[in-house]
C-alpha distance (Angstrom), angle and dihedral (degrees) to the residues before:
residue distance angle dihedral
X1 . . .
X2 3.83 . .
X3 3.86 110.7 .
X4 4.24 113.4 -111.3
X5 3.70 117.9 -92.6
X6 3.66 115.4 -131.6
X7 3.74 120.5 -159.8
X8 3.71 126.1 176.5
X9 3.79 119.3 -137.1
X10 3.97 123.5 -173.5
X11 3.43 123.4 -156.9
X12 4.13 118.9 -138.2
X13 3.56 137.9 -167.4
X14 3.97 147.8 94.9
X15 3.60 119.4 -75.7
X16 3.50 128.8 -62.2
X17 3.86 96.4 14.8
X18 3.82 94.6 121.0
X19 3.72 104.6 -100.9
X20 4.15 91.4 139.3
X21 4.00 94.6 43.9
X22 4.13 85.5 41.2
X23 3.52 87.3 54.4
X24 3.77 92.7 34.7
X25 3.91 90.9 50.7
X26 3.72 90.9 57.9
X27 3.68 112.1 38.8
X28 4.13 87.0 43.5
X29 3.54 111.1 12.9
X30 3.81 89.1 -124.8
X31 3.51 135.9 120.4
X32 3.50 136.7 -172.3
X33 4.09 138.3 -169.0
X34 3.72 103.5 -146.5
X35 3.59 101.8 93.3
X36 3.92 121.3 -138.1
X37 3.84 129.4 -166.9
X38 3.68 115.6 -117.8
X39 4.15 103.1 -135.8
X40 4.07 102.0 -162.1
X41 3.30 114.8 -32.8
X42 4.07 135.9 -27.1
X43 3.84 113.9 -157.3
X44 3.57 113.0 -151.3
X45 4.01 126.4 175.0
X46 3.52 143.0 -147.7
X47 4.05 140.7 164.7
X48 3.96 122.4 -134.7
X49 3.76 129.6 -172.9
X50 3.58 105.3 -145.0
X51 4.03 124.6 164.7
X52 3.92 89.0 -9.1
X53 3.65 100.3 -52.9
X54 3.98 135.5 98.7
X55 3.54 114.0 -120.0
X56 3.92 119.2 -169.4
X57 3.85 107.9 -151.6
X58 3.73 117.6 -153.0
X59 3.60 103.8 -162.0
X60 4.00 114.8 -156.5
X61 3.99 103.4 -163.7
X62 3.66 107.7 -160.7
X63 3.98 134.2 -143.6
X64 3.72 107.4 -99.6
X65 3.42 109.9 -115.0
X66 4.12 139.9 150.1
X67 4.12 103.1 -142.0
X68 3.54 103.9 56.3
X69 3.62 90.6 -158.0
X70 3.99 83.7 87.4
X71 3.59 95.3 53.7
X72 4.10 103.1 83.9
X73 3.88 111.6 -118.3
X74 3.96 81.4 -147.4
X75 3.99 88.6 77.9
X76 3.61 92.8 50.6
X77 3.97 94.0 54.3
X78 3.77 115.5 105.2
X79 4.32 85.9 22.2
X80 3.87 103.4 155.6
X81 3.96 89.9 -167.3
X82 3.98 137.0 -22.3
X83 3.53 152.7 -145.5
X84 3.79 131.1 -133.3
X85 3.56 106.6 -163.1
X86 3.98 117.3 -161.8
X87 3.92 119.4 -176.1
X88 4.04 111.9 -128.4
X89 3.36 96.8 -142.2
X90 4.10 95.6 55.7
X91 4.07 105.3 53.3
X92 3.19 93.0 -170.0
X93 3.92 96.2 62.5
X94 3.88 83.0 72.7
X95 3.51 89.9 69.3
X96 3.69 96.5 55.1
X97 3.79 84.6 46.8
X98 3.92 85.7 57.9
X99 3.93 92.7 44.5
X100 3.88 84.2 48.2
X101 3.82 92.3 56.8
X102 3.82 93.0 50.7
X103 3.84 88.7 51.6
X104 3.70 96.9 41.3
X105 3.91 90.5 57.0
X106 3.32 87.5 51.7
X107 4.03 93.8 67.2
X108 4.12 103.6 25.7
X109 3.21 104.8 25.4
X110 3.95 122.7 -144.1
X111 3.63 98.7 -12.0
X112 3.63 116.3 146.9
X113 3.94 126.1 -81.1
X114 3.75 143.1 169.2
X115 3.77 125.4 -167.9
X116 3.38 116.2 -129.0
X117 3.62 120.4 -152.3
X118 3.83 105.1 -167.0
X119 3.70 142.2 -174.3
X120 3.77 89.8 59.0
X121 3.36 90.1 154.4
X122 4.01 87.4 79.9
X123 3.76 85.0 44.6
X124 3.95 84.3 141.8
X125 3.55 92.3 62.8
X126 3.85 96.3 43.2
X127 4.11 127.1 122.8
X128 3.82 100.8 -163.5
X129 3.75 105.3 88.5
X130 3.59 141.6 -146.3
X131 4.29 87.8 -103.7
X132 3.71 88.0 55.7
X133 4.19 95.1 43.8
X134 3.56 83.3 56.9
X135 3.71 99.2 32.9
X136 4.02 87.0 60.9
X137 4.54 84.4 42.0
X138 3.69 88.2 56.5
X139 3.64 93.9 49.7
X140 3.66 81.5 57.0
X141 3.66 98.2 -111.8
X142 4.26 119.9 144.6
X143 3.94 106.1 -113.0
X144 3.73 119.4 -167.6
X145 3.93 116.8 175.4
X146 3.83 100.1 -139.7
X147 3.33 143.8 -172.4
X148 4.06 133.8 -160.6
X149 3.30 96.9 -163.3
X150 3.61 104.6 46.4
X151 3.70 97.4 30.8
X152 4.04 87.3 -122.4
X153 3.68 109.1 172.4
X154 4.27 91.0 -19.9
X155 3.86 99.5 114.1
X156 4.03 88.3 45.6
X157 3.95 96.5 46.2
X158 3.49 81.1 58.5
X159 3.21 116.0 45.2
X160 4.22 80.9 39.1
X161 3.34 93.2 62.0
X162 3.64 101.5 42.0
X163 4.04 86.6 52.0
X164 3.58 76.4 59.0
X165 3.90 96.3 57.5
X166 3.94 98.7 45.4
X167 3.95 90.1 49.7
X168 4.10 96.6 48.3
């Protein structure tokens, strides 16, 4: 029997985008609408079968925060692939997503990434635009239009993403 793959994923974005429920939503299938600050890091974990081999996931869920600079490079370090999570009803948290991608590179490289924009279940309330979804597409960046607590597109961003991993 083949040995388990273990990839490590970190989750980015400002506060209050949904990285915890995100990460909530797929390990557990639960979410939850009292919010709760993530203080470093949480570690959560998870194992996917995808193209006929098991994949643990160890899924880094970092503070929200808008500088970068105060998110330690040291938890990014061994990152197979990421997410930058932007919140579609705060425009500007796509912006910090973009700073966040810049800063990212800087520490691991090309690995793979998707941005997820999430809460699309308010999608009539959001701020980030069709332009700017495909703004970000033509830059060649993933986009998946989540949500946490529907489970939109969460299970595929995933298992996307970690597709991602095993082929780079």
């Amino acid at each position: 029997m083949a040995s388990m793959i273990r990839k490590k994923v970190a989750m980015l974005g400002s506060f209050a985008v949904g990285k915890t429920s995100l990460v909530r939503q797929f390990v557990s299938g639960i979410f939850s609408d009292s919010y709760l600050t993530t203080v470093g890091v949480k570690v959560d974990k998870k194992t996917l079968h995808v193209d006929q081999r098991d994949v643990a996931l160890v899924l880094w869920d970092l503070h929200g925060e808008d500088e970068f600079q105060k998110i330690q490079s040291t938890y990014l370090r061994g990152t197979g692939g990421y997410f930058l999570v932007a919140d579609g009803t705060r425009g500007h948290t796509l912006d910090i997503a973009r700073n966040l991608r810049e800063s990212a590179r800087q520490v691991v490289g090309d690995a793979p990434f998707s941005l997820l924009i999430n809460k699309h279940d308010l999608r009539a309330e959001w701020e980030i635009d069709d332009a700017a979804i495909e703004q970000c597409r033509a830059d060649g960046w993933i986009v998946h239009l989540t949500s946490a607590k529907t489970g939109d597109e969460v299970e595929h961003a995933f298992v996307d993403l970690t597709r991602r991993m095993l082929d780079g």
